[in-house]
C-alpha positions as CSV (number, residue, x, y, z in Angstrom):
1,X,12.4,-2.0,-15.2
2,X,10.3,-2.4,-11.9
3,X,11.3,-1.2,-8.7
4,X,10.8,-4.2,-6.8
5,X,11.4,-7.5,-9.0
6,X,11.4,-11.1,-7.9
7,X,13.2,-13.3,-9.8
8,X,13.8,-17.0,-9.8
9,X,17.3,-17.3,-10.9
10,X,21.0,-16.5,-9.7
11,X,21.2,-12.5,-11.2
12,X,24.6,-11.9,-9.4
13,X,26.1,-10.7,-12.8
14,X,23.9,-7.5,-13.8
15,X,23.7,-6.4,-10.4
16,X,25.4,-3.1,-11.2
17,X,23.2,-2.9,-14.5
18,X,19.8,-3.7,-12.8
19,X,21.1,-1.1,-10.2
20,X,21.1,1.4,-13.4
21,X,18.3,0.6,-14.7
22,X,16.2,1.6,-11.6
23,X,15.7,-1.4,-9.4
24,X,15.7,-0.8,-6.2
25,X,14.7,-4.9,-4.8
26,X,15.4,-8.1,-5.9
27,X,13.2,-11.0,-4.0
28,X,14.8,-14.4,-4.1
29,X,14.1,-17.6,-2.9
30,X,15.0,-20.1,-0.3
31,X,14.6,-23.6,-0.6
32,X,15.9,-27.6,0.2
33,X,17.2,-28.1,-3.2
34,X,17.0,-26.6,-7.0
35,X,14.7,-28.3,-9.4
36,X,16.1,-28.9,-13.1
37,X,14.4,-26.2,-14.6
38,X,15.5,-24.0,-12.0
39,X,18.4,-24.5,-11.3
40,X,19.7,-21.5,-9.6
41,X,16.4,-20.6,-8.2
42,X,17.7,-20.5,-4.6
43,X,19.7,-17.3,-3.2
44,X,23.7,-17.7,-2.9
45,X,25.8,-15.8,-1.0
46,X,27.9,-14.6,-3.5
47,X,25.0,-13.5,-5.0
48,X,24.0,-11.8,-1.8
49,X,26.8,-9.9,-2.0
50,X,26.8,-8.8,-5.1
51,X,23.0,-7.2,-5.0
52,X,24.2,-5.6,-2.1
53,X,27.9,-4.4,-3.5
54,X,25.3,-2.6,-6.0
55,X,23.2,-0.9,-3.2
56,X,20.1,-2.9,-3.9
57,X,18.2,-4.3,-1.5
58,X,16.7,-8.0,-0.8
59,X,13.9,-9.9,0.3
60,X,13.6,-13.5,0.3
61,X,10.7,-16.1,0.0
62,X,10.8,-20.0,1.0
63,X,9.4,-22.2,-1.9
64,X,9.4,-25.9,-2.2
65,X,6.5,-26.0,-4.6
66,X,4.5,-24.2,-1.9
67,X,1.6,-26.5,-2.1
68,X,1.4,-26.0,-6.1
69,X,-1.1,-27.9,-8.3
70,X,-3.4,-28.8,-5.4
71,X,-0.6,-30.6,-2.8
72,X,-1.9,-28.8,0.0
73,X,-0.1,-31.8,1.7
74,X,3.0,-29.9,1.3
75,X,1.5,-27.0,3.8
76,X,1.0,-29.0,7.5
77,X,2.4,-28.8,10.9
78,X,5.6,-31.0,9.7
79,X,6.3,-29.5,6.7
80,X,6.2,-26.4,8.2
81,X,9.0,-27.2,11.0
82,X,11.2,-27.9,8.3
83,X,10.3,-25.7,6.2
84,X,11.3,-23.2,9.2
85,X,14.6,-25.1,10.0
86,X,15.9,-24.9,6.4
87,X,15.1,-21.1,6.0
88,X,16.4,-20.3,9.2
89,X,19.6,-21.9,8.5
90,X,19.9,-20.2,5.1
91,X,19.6,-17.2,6.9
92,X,21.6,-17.7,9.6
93,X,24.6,-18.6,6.9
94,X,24.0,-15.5,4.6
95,X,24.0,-13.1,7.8
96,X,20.3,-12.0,7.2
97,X,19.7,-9.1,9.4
98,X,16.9,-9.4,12.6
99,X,13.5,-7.6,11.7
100,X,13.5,-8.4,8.2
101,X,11.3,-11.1,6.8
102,X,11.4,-14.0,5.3
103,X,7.9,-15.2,3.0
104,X,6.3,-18.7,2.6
105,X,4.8,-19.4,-0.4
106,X,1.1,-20.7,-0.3
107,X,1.3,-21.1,-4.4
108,X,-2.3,-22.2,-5.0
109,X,-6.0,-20.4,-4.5
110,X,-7.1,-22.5,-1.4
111,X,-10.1,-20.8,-0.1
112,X,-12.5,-23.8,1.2
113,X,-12.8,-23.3,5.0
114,X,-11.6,-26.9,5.2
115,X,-8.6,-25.8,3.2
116,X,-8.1,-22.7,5.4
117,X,-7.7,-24.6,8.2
118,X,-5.0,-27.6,7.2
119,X,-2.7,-24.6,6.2
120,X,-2.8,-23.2,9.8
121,X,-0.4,-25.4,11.4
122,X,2.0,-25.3,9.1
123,X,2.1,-21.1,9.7
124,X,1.7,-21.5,13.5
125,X,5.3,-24.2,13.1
126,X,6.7,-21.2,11.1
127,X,5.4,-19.0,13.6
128,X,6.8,-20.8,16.4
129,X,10.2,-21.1,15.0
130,X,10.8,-17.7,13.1
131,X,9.0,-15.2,15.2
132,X,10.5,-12.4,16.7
133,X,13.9,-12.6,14.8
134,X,12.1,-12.3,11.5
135,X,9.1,-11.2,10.3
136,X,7.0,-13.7,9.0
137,X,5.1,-13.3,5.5
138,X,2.8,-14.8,2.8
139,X,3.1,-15.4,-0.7
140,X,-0.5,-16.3,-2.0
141,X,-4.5,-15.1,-2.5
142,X,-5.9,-12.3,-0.7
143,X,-8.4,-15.5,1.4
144,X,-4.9,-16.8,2.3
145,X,-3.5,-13.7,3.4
146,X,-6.7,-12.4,5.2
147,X,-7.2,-15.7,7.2
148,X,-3.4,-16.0,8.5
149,X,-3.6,-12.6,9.3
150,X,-6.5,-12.6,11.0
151,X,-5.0,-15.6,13.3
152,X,-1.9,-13.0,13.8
153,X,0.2,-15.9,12.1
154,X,1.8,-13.4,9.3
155,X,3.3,-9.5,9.1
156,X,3.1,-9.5,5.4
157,X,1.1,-10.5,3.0
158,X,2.3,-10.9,-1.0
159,X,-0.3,-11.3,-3.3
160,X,0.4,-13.3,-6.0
161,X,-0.3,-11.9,-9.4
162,X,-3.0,-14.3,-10.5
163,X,-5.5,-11.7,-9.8
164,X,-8.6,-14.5,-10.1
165,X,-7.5,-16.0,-6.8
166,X,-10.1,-15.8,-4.0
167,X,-10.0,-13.0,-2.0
168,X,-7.2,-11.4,-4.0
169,X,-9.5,-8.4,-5.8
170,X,-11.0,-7.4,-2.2
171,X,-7.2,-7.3,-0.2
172,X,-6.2,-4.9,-3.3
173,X,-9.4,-2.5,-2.9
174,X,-8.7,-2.8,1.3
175,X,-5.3,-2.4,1.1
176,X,-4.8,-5.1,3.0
177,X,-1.7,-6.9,1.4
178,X,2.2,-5.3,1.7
179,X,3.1,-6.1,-2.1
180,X,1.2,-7.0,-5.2
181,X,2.8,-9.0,-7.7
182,X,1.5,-6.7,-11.1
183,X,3.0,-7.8,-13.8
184,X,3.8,-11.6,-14.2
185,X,6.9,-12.8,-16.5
186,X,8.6,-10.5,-17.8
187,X,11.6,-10.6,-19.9
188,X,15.0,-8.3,-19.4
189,X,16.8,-6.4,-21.8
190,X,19.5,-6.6,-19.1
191,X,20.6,-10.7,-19.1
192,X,17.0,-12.1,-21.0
193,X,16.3,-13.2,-17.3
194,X,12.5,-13.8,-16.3
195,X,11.1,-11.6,-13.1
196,X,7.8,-10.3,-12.4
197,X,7.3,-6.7,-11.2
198,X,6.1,-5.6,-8.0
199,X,4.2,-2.5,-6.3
200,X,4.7,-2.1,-2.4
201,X,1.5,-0.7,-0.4
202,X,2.1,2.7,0.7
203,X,0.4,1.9,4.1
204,X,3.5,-0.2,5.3
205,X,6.9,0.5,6.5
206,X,8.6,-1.9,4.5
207,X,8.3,-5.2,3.1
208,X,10.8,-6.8,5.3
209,X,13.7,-6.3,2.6
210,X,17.2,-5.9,4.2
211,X,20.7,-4.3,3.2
212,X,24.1,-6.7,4.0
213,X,23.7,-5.2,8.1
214,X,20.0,-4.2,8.9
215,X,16.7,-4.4,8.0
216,X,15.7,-1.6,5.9
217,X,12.3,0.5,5.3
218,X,10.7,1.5,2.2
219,X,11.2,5.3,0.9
220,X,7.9,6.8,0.2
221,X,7.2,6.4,-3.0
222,X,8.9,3.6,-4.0
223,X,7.4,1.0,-6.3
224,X,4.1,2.9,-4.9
225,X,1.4,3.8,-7.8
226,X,-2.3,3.7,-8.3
227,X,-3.8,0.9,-9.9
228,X,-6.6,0.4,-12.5
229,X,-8.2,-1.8,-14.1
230,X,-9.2,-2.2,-17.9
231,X,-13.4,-2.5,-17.7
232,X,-14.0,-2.3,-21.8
233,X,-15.4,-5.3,-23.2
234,X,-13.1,-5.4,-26.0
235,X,-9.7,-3.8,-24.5
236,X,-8.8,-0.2,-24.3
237,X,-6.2,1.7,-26.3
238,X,-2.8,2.9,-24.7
239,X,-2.0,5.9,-26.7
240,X,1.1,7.9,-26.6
241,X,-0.4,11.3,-25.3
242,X,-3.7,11.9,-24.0
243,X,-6.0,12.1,-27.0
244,X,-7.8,10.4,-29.5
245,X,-5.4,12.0,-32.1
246,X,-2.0,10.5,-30.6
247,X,-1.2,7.3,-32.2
248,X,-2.0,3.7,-30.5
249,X,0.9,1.9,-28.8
250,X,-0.9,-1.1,-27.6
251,X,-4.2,-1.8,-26.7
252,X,-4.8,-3.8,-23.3
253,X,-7.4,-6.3,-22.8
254,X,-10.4,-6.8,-20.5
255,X,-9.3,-7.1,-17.2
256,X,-5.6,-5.9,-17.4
257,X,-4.1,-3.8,-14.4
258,X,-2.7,-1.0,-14.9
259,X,-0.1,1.5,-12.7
260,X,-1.7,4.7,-12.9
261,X,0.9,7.8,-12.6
262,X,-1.5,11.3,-13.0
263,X,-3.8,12.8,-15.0
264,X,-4.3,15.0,-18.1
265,X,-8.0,15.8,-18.3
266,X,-10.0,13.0,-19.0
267,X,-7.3,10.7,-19.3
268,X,-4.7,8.6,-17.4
269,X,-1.0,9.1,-17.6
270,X,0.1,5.0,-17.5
271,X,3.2,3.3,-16.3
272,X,3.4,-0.4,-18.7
273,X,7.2,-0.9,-17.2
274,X,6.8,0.1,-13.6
275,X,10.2,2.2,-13.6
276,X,7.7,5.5,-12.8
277,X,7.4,6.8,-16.1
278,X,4.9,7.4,-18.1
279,X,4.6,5.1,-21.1
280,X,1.4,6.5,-22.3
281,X,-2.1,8.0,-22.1
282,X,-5.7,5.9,-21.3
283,X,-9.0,7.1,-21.0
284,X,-9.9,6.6,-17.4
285,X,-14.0,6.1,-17.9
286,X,-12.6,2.7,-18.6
287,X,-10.8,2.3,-16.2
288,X,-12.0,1.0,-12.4
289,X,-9.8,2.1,-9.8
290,X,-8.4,-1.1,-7.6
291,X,-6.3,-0.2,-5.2
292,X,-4.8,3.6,-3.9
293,X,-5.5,6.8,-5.6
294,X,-3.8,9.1,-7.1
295,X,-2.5,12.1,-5.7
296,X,-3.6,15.5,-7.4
297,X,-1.6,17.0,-10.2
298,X,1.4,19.1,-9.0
299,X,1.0,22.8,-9.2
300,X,2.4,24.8,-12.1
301,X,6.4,25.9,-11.7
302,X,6.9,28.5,-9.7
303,X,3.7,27.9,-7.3
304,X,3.7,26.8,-4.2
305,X,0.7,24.9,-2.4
306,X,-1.4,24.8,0.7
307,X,-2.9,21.7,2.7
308,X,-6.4,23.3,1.8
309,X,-5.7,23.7,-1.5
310,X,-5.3,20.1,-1.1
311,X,-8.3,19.5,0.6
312,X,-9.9,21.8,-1.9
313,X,-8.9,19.5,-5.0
314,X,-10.2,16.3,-3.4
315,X,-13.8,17.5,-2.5
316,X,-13.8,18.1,-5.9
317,X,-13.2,14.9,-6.8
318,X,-16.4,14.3,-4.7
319,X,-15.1,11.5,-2.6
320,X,-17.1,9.7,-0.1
321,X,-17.9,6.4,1.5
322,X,-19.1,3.5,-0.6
323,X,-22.1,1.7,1.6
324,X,-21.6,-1.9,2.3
325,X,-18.8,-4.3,2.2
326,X,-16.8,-2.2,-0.6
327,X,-14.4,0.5,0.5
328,X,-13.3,4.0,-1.3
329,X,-9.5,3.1,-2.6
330,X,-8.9,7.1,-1.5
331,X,-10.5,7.0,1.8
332,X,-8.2,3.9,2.1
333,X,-5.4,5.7,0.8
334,X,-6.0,8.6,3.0
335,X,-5.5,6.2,5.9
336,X,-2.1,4.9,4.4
337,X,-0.7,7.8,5.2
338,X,-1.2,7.5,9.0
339,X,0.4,5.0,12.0
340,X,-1.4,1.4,11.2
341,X,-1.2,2.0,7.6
342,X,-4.6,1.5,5.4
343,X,-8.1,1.1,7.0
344,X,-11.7,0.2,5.8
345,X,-13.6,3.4,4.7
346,X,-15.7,3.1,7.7
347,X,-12.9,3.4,10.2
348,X,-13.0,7.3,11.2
349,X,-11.0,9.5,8.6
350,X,-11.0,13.0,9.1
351,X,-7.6,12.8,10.6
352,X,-6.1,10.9,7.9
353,X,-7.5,13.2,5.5
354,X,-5.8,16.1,7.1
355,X,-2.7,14.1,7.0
356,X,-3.0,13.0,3.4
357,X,-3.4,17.0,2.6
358,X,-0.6,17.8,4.8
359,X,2.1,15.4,3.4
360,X,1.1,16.6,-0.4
361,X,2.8,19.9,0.4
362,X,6.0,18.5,1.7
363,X,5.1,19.1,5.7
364,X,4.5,16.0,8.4
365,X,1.3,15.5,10.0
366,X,0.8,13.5,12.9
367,X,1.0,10.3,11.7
368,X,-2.3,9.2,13.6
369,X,-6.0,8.6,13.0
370,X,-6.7,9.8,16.5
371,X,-8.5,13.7,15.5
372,X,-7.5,15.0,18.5
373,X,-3.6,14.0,18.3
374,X,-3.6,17.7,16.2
375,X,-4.2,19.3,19.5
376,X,-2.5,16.5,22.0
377,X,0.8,16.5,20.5
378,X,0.9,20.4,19.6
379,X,1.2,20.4,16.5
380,X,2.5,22.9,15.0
381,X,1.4,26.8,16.5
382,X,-1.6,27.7,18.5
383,X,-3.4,30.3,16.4
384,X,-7.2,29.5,18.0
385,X,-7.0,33.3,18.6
386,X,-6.6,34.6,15.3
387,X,-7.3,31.8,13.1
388,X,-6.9,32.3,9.0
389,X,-8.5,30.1,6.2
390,X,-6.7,26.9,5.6
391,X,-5.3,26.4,9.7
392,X,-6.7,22.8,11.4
393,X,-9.4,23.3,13.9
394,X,-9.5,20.5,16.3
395,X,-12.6,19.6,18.5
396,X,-13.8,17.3,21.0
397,X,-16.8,14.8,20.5
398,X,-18.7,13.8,23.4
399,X,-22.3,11.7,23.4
400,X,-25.1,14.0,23.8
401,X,-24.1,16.3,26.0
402,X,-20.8,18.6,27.1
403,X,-21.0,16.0,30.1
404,X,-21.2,13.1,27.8
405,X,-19.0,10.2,27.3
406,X,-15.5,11.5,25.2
407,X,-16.2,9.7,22.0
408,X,-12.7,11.3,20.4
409,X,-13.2,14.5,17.9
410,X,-13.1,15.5,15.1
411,X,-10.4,17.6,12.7
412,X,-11.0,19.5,9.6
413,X,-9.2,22.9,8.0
414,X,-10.7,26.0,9.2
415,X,-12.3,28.0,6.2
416,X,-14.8,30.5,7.8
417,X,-16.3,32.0,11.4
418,X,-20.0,32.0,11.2
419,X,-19.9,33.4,15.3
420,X,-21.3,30.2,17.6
421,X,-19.8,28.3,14.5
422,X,-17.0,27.6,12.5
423,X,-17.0,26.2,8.5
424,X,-14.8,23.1,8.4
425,X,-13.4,21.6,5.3
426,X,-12.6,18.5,6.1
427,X,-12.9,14.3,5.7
428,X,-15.5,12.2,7.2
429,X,-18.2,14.8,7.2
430,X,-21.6,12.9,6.7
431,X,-19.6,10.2,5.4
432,X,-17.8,12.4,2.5
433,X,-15.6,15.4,2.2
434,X,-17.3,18.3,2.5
435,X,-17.9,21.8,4.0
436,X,-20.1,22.0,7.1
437,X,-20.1,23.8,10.1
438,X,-19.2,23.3,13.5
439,X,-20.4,24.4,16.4
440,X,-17.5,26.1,19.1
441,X,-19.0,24.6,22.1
442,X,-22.8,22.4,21.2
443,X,-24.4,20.2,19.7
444,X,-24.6,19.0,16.5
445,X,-26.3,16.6,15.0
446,X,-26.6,13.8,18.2
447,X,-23.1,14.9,19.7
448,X,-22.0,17.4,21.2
449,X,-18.4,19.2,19.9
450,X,-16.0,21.8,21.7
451,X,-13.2,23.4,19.6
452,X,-10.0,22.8,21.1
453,X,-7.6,24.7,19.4
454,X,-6.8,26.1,16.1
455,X,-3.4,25.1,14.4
456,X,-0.7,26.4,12.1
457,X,1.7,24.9,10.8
């Protein structure tokens, strides 16, 4: 099963079982009352304590229809006080940890300006009333989610798994959202319960999911996965190894999202049951890439790897900025990896790069996007004197001239001395990864640059 699961029904019983099977989160709702056809839709605390007594963690979202089927009446300034109220005393009752979130369901793709706008109030009354015990998040489009955001009204943002909601596509390929809803309605072998699955943004700490005393953070890793999309006209074939001579398990149609895992050549090792293994093979010309990137194949048994060899795979992957309002899913994943979580392509990224590279082989960066944090922190040994192909050369970037104004620097992994200059591998060089030099003290280009230091780690 999925990592991360949200279901709308009372799944006390196969706690220990979903536990087994490899969940990790259950999401479960708040509300004023059950509806008929749900009728244990809201969270219990017995039930509370059963996840828990099963080490799984929880997250909660407040729905009361949410403004479904067009009743964006259900989303204004009063609505949202009592919305607030009831969820606060829900959690209040079940002992819900400080610094863990609770969601509010925006269950409809309002987009219109005029729409925008009547759901404000009822996340500034939520705002007012939740904020700072809990952390406050969305469950809606990618327009919903980038508008409350942008008024610094939400923490999180949930999109919901209709993937045709406005704004929805762009937050994926931005990274701006803290869980995507994937896979929509799913049955369980364990209970025949409905959930949908979940993937968590790598960029973020957590999703505001809590154990029975604190708030907890996400591992790396978990429910965390590239994701595709299915681009042939007529579907595309998952196979069970990655050929054209391995038989057909199902084919997927136009549109589908897919969790990719790796790669074998030309083709993509796929996860169908978001449990992180691979269910087959598809061949990734068509497939788009949507949000993340995958990380490069492990090296053989036996082998061990360095950041550059890192580096090294991902220029050849050839990746650079794309011009305009679209952004690079690696450059944004480079930037994941790094304090503020994912960034447009066009925000600086040779630091994240290096960080990115870093973190494949098992060692910690700096956690910044600041170039120069390499040096200002002291990371890791000094080595400017006798530097060796794959150590981090850190400069400083001034306007014009070495009296210029400091406009930060620039990092990359030292691969050669050319004298005056040094070859840098490294991210964000002419808006792509490539190898370039660097001058030790002068100017380049219209700045001027002066090596730092040289670092090992």
């Amino acid at each position: 099963m999925h990592e991360i699961i949200d279901v709308p029904s009372n799944v006390a019983s196969f706690s220990t079982k979903l536990a087994e099977a490899g969940v990790k989160s259950v999401i479960r709702y708040y509300n004023h009352r059950n509806s008929e056809q749900l009728p244990s839709k809201a969270l219990t605390r017995p039930e509370l304590q059963a996840l828990h007594g099963a080490g799984l963690s929880v997250a909660v979202v407040f729905q009361q229809r949410g403004g479904a089927g067009g009743n964006i009446g259900d989303l204004d300034a009063r609505s949202g006080a009592r919305d607030s109220s009831r969820a606060l005393e829900l959690a209040d009752s079940f002992g819900q940890p400080e610094g863990s979130a609770i969601y509010f369901s925006v269950d409809w793709d309002y987009f219109r300006s005029s729409e925008l706008d009547r759901i404000t109030p009822y996340f500034q009354a939520v705002r007012n009333a939740v904020s700072p015990k809990y952390r406050i998040g969305v469950y809606g489009s990618g327009t919903v989610g980038r508008h409350l955001t942008a008024h610094q009204l939400v923490d999180h943002v949930w999109l919901a798994g209709a993937t045709g909601w406005s704004g929805t596509a762009q937050a994926l390929r931005d990274g701006n959202w803290t869980l995507f809803q994937k896979d929509l309605e799913k049955r369980s072998e364990i209970g025949g319960f409905i959930y949908d699955g979940n993937v968590f943004n790598p960029g973020q700490a957590s999703f505001g999911q809590f154990g029975p005393d604190q708030a907890l953070p996400t591992p790396r890793g978990e429910a965390v996965a590239a994701l595709y999309k299915v681009i042939a006209r007529r579907g595309l074939n998952l196979r069970h190894g990655p050929g054209e001579s391995f038989a057909v398990r199902e084919t997927l149609p136009e549109g589908r999202i897919v969790t990719g895992r790796g790669r074998d050549g030309p083709w993509l090792k796929v996860d169908i049951e978001g449990d992180g293994t691979i269910d087959g093979c598809m061949f990734a010309a068509f497939l788009e890439p949507v949000s993340g990137g995958l990380p490069i194949d492990p090296p053989p048994s036996g082998e061990t790897r360095r950041p550059i060899d890192v580096a090294r795979a991902e220029l050849a992957l050839n990746v650079q900025e794309i011009p305009g309002a679209q952004n690079n899913p690696r450059i944004v994943m480079y930037h994941a990896t790094t304090s503020g979580g994912a960034a447009p392509d066009e925000t600086a990224w040779c630091s994240s790069f290096v960080n990115y590279c870093v973190e494949q082989t098992g060692l910690r960066g700096t956690d910044s996007k600041w170039a120069m944090s390499w040096h200002d922190t002291g990371w890791g040994q000094d080595v400017t004197a006798a530097p060796v192909e794959g150590d981090i050369a850190v400069f400083k970037r001034r306007q014009g001239s070495s009296s210029g104004t400091v406009l930060g620097g620039h990092v990359g992994f030292f691969v050669g001395d050319s004298g005056d200059s040094l070859r840098i591998l490294g991210g964000n060089q002419s808006n792509r990864i490539r190898i370039s030099p660097y001058p030790r003290n002068g100017i380049l280009g219209s700045f001027h640059y002066k090596l730092l230091s040289i670092r090992r780690g």
